[in-house]
SEDREN-968278 format. One record per residue (C-alpha): residue number from 1; residue in three letters; x, y, z. Coordinates in Angstrom, 1 decimal, decimal comma. Layout:
REM residues N
nr NUM	rest Ala	east X	north Y	up Z $
...
REM end
This chain:
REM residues 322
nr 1	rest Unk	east 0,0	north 0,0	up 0,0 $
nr 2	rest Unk	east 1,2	north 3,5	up -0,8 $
nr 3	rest Unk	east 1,7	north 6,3	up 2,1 $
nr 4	rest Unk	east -0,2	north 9,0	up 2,6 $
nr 5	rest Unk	east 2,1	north 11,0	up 0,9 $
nr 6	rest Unk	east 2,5	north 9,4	up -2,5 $
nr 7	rest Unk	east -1,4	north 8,8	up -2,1 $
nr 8	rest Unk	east -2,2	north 12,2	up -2,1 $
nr 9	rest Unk	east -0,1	north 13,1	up -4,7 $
nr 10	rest Unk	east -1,5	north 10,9	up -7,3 $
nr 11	rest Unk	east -4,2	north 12,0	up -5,9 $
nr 12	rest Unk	east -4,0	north 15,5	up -6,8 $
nr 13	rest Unk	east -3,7	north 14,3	up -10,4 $
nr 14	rest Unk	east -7,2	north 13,0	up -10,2 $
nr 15	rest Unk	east -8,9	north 16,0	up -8,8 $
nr 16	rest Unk	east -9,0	north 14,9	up -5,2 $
nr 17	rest Unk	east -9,5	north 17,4	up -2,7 $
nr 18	rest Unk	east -6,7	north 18,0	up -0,4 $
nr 19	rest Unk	east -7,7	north 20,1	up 2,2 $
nr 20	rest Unk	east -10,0	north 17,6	up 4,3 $
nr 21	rest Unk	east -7,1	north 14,7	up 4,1 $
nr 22	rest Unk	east -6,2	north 14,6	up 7,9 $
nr 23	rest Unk	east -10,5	north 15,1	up 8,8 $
nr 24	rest Unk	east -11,2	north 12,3	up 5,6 $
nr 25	rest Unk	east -8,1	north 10,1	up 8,0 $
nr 26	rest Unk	east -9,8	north 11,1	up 11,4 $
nr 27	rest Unk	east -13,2	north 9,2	up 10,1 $
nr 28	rest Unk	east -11,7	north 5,9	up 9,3 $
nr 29	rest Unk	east -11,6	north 3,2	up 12,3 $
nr 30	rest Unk	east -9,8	north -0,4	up 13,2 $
nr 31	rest Unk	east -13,2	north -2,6	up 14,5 $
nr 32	rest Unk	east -12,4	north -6,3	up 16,1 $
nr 33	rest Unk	east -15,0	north -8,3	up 17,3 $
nr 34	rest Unk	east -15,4	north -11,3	up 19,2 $
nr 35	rest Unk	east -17,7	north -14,3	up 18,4 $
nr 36	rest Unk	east -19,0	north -17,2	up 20,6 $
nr 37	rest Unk	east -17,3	north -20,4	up 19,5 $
nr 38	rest Unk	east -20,9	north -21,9	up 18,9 $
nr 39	rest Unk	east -22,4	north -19,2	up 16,7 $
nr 40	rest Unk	east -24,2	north -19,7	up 13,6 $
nr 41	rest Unk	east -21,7	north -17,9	up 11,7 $
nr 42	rest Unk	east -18,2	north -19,2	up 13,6 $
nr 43	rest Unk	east -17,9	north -22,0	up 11,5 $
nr 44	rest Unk	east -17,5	north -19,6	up 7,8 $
nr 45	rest Unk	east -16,5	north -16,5	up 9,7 $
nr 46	rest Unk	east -14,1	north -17,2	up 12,4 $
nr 47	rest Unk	east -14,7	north -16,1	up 15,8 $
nr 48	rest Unk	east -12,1	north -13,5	up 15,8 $
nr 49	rest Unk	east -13,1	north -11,0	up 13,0 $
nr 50	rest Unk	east -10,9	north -7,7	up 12,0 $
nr 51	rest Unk	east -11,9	north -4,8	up 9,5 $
nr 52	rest Unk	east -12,2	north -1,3	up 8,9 $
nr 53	rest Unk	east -14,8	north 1,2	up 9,6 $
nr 54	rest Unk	east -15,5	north 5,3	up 8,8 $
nr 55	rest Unk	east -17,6	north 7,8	up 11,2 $
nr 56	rest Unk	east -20,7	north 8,8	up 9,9 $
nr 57	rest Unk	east -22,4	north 9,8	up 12,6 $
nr 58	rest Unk	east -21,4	north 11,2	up 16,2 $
nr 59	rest Unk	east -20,8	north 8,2	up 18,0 $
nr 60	rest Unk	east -22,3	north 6,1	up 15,0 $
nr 61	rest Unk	east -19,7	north 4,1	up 12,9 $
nr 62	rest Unk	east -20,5	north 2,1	up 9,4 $
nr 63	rest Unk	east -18,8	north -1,2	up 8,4 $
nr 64	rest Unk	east -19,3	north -4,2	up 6,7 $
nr 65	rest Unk	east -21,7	north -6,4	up 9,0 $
nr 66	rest Unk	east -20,3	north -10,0	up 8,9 $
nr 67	rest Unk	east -17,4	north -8,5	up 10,9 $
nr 68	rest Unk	east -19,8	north -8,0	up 14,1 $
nr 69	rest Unk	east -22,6	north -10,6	up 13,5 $
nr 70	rest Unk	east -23,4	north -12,5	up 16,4 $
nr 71	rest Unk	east -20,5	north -10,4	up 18,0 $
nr 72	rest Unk	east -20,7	north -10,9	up 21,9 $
nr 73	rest Unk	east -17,8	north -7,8	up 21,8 $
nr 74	rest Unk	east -16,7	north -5,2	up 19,6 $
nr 75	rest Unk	east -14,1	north -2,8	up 20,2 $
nr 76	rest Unk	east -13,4	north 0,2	up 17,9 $
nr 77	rest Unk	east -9,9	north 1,9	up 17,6 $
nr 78	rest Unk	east -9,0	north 5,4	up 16,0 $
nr 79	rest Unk	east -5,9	north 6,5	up 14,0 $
nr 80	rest Unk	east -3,8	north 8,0	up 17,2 $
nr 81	rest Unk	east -4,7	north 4,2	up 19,3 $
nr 82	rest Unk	east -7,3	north 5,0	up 21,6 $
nr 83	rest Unk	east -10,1	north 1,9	up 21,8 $
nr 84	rest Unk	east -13,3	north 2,5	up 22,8 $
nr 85	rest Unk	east -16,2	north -0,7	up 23,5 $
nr 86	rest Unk	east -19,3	north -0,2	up 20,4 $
nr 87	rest Unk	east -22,8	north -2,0	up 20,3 $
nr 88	rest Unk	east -24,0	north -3,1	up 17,1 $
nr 89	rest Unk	east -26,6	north -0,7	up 16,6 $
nr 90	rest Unk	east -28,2	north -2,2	up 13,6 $
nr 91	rest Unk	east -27,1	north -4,9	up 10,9 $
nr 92	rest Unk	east -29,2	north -4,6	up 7,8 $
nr 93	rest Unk	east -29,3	north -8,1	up 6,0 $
nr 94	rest Unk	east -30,5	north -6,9	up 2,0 $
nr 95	rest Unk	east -27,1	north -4,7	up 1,6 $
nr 96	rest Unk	east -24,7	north -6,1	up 4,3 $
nr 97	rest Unk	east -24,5	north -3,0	up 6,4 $
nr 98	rest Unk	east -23,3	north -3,2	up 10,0 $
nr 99	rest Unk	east -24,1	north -0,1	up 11,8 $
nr 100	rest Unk	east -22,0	north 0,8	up 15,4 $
nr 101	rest Unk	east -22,7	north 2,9	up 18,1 $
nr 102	rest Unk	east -19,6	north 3,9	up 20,0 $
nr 103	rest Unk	east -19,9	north 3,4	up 24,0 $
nr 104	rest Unk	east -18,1	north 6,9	up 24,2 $
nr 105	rest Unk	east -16,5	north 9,7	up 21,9 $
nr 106	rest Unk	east -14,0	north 8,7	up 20,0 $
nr 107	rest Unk	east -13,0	north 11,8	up 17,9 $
nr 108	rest Unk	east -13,0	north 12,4	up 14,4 $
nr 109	rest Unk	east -14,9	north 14,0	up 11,9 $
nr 110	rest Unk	east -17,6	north 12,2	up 10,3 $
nr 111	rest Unk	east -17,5	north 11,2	up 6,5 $
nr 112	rest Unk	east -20,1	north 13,0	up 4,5 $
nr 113	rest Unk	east -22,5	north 10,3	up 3,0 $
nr 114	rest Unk	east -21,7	north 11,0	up -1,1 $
nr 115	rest Unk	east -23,7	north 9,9	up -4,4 $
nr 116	rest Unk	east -22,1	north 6,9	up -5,7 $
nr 117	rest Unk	east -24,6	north 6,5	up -8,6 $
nr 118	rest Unk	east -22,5	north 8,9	up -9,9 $
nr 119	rest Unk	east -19,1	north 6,9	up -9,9 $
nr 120	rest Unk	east -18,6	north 5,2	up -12,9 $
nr 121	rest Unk	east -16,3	north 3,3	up -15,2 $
nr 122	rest Unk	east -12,5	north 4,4	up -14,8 $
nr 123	rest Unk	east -13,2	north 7,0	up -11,8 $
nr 124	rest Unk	east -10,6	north 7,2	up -9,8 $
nr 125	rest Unk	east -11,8	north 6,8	up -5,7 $
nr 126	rest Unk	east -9,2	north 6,4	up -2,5 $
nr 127	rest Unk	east -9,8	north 3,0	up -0,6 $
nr 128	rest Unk	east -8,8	north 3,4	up 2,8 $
nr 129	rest Unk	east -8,3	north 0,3	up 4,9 $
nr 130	rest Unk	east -7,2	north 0,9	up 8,0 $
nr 131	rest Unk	east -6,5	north 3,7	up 10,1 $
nr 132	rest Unk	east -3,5	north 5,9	up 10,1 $
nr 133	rest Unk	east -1,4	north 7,7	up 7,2 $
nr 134	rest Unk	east -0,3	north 4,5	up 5,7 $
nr 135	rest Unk	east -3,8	north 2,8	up 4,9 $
nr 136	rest Unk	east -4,7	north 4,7	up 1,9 $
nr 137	rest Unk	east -4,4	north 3,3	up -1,9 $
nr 138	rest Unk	east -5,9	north 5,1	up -4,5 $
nr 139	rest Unk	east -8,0	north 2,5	up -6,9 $
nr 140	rest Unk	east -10,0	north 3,0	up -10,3 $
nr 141	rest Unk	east -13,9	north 1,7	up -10,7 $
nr 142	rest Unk	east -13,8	north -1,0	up -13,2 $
nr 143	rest Unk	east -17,0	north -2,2	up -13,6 $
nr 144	rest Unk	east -20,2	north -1,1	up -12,2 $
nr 145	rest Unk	east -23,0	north -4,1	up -12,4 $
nr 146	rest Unk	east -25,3	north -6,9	up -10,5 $
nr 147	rest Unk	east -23,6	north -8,8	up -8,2 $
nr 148	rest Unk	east -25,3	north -12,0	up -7,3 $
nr 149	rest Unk	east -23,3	north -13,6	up -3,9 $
nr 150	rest Unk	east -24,5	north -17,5	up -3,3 $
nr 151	rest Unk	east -25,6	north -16,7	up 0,0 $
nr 152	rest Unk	east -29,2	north -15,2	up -1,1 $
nr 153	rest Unk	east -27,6	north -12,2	up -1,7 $
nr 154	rest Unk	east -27,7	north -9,9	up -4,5 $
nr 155	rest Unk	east -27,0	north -6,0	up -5,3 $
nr 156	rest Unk	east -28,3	north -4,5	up -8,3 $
nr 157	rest Unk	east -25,5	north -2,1	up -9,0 $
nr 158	rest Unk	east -22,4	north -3,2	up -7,2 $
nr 159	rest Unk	east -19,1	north -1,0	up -7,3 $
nr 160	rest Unk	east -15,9	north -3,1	up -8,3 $
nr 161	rest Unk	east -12,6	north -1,4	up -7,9 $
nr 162	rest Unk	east -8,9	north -2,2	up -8,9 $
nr 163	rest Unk	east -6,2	north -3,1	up -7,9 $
nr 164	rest Unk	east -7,0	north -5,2	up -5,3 $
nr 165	rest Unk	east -6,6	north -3,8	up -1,8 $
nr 166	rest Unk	east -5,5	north -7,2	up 0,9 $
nr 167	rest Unk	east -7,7	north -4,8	up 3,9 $
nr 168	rest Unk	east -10,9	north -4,8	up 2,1 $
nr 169	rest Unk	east -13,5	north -5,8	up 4,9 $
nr 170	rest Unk	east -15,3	north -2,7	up 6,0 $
nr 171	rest Unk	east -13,0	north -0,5	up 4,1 $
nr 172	rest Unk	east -14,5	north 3,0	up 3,1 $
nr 173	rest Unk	east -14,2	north 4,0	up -0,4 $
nr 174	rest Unk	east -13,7	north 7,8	up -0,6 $
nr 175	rest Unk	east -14,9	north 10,4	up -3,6 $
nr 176	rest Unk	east -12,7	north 13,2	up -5,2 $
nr 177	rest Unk	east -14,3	north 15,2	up -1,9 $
nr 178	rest Unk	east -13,4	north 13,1	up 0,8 $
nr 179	rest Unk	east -17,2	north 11,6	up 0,7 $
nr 180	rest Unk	east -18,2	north 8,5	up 1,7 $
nr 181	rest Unk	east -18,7	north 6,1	up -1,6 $
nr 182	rest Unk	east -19,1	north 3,0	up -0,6 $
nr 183	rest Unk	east -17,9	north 0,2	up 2,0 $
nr 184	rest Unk	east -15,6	north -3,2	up 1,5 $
nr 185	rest Unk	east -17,1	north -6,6	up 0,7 $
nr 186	rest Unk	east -15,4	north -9,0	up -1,0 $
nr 187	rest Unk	east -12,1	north -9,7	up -2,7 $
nr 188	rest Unk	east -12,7	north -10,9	up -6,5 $
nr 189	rest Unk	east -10,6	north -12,3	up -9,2 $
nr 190	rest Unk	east -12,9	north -10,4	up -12,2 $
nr 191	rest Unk	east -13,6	north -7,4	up -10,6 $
nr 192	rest Unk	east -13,7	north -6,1	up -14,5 $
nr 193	rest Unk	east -16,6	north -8,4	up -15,0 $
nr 194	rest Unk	east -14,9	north -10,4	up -18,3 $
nr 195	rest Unk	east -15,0	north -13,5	up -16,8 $
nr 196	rest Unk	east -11,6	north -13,9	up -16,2 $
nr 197	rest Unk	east -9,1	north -14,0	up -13,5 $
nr 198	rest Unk	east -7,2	north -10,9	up -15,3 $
nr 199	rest Unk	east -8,3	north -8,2	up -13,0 $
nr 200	rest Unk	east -8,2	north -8,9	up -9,4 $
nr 201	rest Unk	east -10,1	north -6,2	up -7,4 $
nr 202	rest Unk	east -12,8	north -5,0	up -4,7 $
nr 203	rest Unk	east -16,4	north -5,3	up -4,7 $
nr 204	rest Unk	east -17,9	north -2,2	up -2,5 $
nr 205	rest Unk	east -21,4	north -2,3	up -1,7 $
nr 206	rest Unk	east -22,8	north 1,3	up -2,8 $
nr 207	rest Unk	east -23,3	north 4,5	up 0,2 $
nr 208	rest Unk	east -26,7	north 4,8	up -1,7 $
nr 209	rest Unk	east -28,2	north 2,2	up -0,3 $
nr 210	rest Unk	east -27,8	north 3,4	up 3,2 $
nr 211	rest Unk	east -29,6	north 6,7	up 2,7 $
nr 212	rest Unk	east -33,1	north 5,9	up 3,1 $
nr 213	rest Unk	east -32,8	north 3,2	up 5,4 $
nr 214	rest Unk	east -30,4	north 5,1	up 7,8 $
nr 215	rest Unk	east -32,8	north 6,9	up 10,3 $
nr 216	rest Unk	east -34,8	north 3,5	up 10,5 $
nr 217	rest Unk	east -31,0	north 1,6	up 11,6 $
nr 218	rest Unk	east -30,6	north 4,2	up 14,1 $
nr 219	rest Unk	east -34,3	north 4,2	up 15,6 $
nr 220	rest Unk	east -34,8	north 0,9	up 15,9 $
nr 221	rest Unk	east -31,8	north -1,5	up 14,3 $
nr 222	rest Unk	east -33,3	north -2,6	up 11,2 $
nr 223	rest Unk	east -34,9	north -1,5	up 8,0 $
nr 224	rest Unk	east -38,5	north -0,4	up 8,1 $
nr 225	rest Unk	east -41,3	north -2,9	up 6,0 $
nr 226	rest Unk	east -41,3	north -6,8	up 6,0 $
nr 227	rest Unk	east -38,2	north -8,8	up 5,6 $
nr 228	rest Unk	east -36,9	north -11,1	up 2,4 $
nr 229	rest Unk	east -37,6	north -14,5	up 2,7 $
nr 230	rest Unk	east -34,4	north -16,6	up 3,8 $
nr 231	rest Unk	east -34,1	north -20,2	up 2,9 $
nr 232	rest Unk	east -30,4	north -20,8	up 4,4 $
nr 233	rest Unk	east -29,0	north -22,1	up 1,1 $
nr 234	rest Unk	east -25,9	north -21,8	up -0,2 $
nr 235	rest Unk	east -25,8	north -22,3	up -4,4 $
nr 236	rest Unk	east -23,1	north -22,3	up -7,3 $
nr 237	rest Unk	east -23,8	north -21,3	up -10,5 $
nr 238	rest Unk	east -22,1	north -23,3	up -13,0 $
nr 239	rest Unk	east -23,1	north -22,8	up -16,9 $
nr 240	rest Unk	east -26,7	north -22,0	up -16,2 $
nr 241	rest Unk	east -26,7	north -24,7	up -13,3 $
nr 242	rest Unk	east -27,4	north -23,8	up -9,8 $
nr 243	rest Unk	east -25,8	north -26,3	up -7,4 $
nr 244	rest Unk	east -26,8	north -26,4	up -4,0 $
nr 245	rest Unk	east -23,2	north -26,0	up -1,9 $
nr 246	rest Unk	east -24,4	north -25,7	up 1,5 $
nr 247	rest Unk	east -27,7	north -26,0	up 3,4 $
nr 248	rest Unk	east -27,5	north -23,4	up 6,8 $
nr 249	rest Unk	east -27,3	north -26,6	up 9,9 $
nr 250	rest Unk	east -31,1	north -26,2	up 11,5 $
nr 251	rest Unk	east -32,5	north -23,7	up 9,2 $
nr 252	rest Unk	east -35,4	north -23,8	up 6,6 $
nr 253	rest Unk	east -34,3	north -25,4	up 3,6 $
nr 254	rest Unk	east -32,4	north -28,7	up 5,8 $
nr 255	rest Unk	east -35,8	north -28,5	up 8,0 $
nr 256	rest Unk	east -37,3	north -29,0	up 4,2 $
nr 257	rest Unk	east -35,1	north -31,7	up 3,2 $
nr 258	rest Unk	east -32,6	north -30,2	up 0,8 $
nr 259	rest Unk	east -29,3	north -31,5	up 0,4 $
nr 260	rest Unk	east -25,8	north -30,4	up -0,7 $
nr 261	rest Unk	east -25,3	north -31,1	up -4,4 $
nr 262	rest Unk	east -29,2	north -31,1	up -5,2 $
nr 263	rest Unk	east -29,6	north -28,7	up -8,7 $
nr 264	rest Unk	east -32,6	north -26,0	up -7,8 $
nr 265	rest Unk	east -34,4	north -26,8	up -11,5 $
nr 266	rest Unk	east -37,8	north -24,8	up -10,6 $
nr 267	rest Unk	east -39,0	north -21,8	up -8,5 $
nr 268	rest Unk	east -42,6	north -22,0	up -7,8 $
nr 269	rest Unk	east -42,8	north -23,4	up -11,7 $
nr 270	rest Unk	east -40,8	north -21,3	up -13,2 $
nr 271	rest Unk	east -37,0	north -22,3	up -14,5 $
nr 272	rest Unk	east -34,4	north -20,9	up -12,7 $
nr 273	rest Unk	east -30,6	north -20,4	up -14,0 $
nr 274	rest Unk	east -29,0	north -18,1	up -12,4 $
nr 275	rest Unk	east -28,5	north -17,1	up -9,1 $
nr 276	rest Unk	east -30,5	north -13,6	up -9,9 $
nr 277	rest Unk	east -33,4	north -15,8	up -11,4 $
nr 278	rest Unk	east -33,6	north -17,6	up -8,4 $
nr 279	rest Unk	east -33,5	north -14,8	up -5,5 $
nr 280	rest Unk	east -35,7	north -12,6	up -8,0 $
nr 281	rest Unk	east -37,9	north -15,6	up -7,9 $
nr 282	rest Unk	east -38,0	north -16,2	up -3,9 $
nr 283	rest Unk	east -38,4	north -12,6	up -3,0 $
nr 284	rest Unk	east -41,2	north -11,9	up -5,1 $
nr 285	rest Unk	east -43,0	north -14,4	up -3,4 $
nr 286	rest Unk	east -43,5	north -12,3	up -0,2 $
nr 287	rest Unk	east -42,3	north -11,9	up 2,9 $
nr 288	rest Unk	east -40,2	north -13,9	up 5,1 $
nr 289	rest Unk	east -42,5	north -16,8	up 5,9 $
nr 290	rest Unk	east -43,8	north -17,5	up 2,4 $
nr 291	rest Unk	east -43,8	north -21,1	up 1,4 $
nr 292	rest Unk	east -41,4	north -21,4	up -1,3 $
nr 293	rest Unk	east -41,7	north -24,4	up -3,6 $
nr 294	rest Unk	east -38,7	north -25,9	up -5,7 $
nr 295	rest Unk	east -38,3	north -28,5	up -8,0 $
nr 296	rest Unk	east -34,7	north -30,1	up -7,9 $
nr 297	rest Unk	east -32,7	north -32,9	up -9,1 $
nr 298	rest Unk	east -30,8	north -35,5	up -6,7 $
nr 299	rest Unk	east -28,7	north -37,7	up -8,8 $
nr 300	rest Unk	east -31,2	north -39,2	up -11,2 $
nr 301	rest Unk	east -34,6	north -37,8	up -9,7 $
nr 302	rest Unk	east -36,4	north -35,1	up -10,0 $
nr 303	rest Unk	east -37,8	north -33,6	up -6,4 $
nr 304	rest Unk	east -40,6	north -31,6	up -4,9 $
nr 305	rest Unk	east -39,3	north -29,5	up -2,3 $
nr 306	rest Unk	east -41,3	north -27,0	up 0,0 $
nr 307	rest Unk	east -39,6	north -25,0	up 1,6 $
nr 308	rest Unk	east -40,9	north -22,5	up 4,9 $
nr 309	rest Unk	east -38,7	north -19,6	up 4,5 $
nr 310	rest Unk	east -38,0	north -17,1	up 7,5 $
nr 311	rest Unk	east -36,4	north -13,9	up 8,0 $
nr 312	rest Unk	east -33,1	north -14,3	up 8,3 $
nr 313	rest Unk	east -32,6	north -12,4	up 11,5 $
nr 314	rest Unk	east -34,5	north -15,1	up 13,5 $
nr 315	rest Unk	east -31,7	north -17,6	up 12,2 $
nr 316	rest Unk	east -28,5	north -15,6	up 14,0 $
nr 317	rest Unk	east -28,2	north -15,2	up 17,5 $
nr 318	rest Unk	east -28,7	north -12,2	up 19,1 $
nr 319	rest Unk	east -25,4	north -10,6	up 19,5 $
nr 320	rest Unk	east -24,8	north -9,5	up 22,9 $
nr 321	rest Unk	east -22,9	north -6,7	up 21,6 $
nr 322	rest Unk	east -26,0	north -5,0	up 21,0 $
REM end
């Protein structure tokens, strides 16, 4: 990663803003959480989990939410060291947001919430991914598009940046005026979309789809309106196949009798290929507690499956962080 120094002086190149570098720095935060060993989400995620965050609020910080799911602790640490105990204040599900609410002032100056419907191919942005002068790397916006992830999880206009920055989880992405763009996912070998393993990158989930759920996160910790239905599958797509990779231990879709390596061929009728098709298909349905039927083939037969679906809040523990 570059220093601050050689950052900021590409940076100028690209029409950054200068002035707000040490307040843009002051907003970005070190989170660490602490999961029980018998969590739903230990055995994926790891039960020590480290990331990034950025101030948006007083006392509020924004992150990526698998870092402090089922979190019994989370601690949050500025630039200049000093750790301060957060609650998770809200963890919204549909765009992966985990929301933070510091136990105590922790300085800083909050990160303006930007328009990133407005970055777009070849825009430069500054990924910052952990706090302090030397976490800042200045990326490009490859590829703007649907990203489908195959744990019923989709955005319809993900942002995928390049090079690839190691630091990505909860890592702010930062306009030309030290806004707030967007907010580390993933790591991704075709972040340019080709298909390839040419252009390794970042996948950001867009700022814009915190706005209008943002006063409903603070008030009461999750989105306003009924939740998706949640099957707790896991699926591949492979050439128009979806291959089931992983049924959730105790939740709706093992309850239902689906296995690993069954091939979802139907939705309620209709075909499904893609892992788009298929969500698109489930959440259209209703809300969480829908019956869902699916047609799928185990080895040589073909299957009726029903499957109860839930919201899936009710499947993760309750952190005690919150």
């Amino acid at each position: 990663m570059r220093t601050l120094v050689a950052t900021l002086a590409l940076a100028a190149s690209t029409a950054f803003a200068q002035p707000s570098a040490e307040e843009t720095l002051s907003a970005v935060v070190g989170v660490s959480s602490k999961v029980a060993s018998g969590a739903r989400s230990a055995a994926t995620l790891g039960t020590q989990r480290r990331g990034t965050g950025a101030l948006i609020r007083e006392q509020y910080v924004l992150t990526i939410g698998y870092l402090v799911m089922e979190a019994e602790s989370v601690e949050v640490t500025s630039s200049d060291g000093r750790t301060v105990p957060a609650t998770l204040a809200a963890f919204d599900h549909a765009s992966g947001f985990g929301l933070l609410k510091l136990s105590a002032p922790l300085g800083g100056t909050p990160l303006a919430l930007g328009d990133s419907a407005s970055l777009g191919e070849n825009d430069p942005a500054m990924v910052i991914s952990a706090p302090g002068r030397e976490g800042a790397s200045i990326v490009r916006v490859v590829s703007r598009r649907r990203f489908s992830g195959g744990w019923e999880y989709m955005l319809e206009s993900a942002i995928f940046t390049h090079p690839a920055v190691p630091e990505w989880s909860g890592a702010p992405l930062i306009g030309p005026k030290g806004e707030l763009l967007g907010i580390g996912s993933l790591i991704v070998a075709d972040a340019d979309g080709q298909g390839g393993a040419q252009t390794p990158g970042n996948m950001f989930v867009p700022i814009d789809l915190l706005k209008p759920i943002l006063p409903d996160l603070i008030a009461s910790g999750r989105r306003k309106g009924p939740a998706r239905p949640w099957l707790g599958v896991s699926t591949d797509e492979v050439r128009g196949h979806l291959f089931v990779s992983r049924v959730s231990p105790g939740g709706p879709a093992e309850r239902a009798g689906l296995r690993a390596d069954d091939i979802v061929l139907t939705v309620a009728g209709d075909e499904v290929h893609s892992l788009a098709e298929f969500y698109s298909r489930i959440w259209s349905r209703g809300a969480a507690g829908v019956e869902v039927p699916l047609r799928v083939l185990r080895g040589a037969q073909v299957r009726s499956v029903t499957v109860r679906s839930i919201d899936r809040a009710q499947y993760f523990k309750a952190s005690t962080a919150y």
